[in-house]
C-alpha positions in Angstrom: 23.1 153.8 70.2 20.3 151.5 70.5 20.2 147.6 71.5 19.1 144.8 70.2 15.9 143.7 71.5 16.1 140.7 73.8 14.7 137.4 72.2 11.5 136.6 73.2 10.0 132.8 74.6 10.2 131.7 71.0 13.2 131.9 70.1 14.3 129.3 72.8 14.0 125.1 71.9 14.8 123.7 75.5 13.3 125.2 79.2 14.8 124.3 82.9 12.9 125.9 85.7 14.9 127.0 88.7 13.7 127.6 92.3 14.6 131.0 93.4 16.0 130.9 96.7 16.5 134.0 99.2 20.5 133.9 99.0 19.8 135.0 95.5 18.5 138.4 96.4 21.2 140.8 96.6 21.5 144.4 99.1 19.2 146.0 96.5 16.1 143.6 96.3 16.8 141.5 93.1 18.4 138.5 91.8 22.1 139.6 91.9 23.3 139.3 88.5 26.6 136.4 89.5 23.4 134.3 90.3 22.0 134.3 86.6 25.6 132.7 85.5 24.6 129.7 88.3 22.0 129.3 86.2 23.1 129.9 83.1 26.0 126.8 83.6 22.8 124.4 85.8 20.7 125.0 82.6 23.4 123.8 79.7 25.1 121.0 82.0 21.3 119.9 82.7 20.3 119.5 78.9 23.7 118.0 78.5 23.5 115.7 80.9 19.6 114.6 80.5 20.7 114.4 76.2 22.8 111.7 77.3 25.8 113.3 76.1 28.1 114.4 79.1 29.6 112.1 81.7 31.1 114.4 84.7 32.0 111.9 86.9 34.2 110.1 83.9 33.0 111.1 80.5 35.9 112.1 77.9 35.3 114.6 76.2 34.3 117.0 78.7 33.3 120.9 77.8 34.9 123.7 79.8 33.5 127.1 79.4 35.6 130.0 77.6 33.8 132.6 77.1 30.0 134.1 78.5 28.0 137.3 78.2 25.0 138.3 79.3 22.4 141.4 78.8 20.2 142.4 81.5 16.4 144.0 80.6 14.2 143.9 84.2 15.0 142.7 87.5 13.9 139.0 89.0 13.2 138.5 92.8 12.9 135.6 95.2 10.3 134.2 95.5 9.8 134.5 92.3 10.2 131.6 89.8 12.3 131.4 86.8 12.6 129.7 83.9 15.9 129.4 81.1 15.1 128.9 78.0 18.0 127.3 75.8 19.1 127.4 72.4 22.2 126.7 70.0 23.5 129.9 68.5 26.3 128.6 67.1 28.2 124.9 66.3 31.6 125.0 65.5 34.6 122.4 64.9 35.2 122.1 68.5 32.8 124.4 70.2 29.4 125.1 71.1 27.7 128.8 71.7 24.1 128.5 73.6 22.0 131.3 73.4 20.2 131.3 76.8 17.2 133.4 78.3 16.0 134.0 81.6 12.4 134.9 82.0 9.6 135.3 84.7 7.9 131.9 85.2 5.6 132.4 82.1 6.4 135.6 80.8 6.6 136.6 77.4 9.6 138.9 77.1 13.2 137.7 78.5 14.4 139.7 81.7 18.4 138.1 80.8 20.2 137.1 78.0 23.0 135.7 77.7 25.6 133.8 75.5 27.4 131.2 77.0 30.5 128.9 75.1 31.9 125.8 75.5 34.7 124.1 74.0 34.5 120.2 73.6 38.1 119.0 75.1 39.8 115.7 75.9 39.4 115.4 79.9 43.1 114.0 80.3 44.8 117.0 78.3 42.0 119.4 78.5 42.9 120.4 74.7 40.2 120.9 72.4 38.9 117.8 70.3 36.1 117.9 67.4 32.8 117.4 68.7 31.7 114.1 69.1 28.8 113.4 66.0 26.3 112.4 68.7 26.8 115.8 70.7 26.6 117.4 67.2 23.6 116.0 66.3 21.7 116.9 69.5 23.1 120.1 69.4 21.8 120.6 66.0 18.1 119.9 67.0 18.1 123.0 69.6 20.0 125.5 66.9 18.1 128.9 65.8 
């Protein structure tokens, strides 16, 4: 059975660089693949963050994670530089899917990719709420 195709640079709206770092590098000379999920959740909390939209020292709502996935295509090493590309694969009532990519610094074609979900909840109760307009309109800016 054949696979999708990753998506390539264009399909991502939103880029974080990340620092590769030796610890990264696992027994068999590449970026272990529990790393690309610490960058995954740096990249999303980032945009989050820098959109003005989440508070984690006392913000309410707050988004917890629920479900991720990612496809591998080529390896990445340190020292090597990385960048994630970001973008909004689906909104729903109280939930957010990113699309994210992980490429060579510069490259054209994605080495990772991987969906990542977060469900908006209320930080006393952690039960879902509706996302809040201003997250939804944000969100909507960075959807494919």
């Amino acid at each position: 059975m054949a696979r999708d195709p990753l998506r390539p640079r264009s399909a991502y709206h939103w880029w974080q660089p990340i620092v590769t770092r030796w610890s990264d590098n696992d027994a068999y000379g590449h970026v272990n693949n529990a790393i690309y999920y610490h960058w995954f959740d740096t990249a999303v909390n980032n945009w989050l963050i820098g959109a003005g939209l989440l508070d984690i020292a006392t913000g309410d709502p707050i988004a917890l994670v629920v479900e991720t996935g990612c496809r591998y295509a080529r390896p990445l090493s340190y020292p090597e530089p990385v960048e994630i590309g970001l973008a909004i694969a689906r909104l729903g009532t109280s939930s957010v899917t990113y699309r994210l990519g992980a490429f060579a610094a510069g490259a054209a074609d994605a080495a990772a990719e991987a969906l990542f979900t977060h469900v908006c909840v209320a930080r006393a109760t952690h039960r879902p709420v509706p996302l809040p307009e201003n997250w939804r309109g944000a969100m909507q800016a960075l959807q494919e």
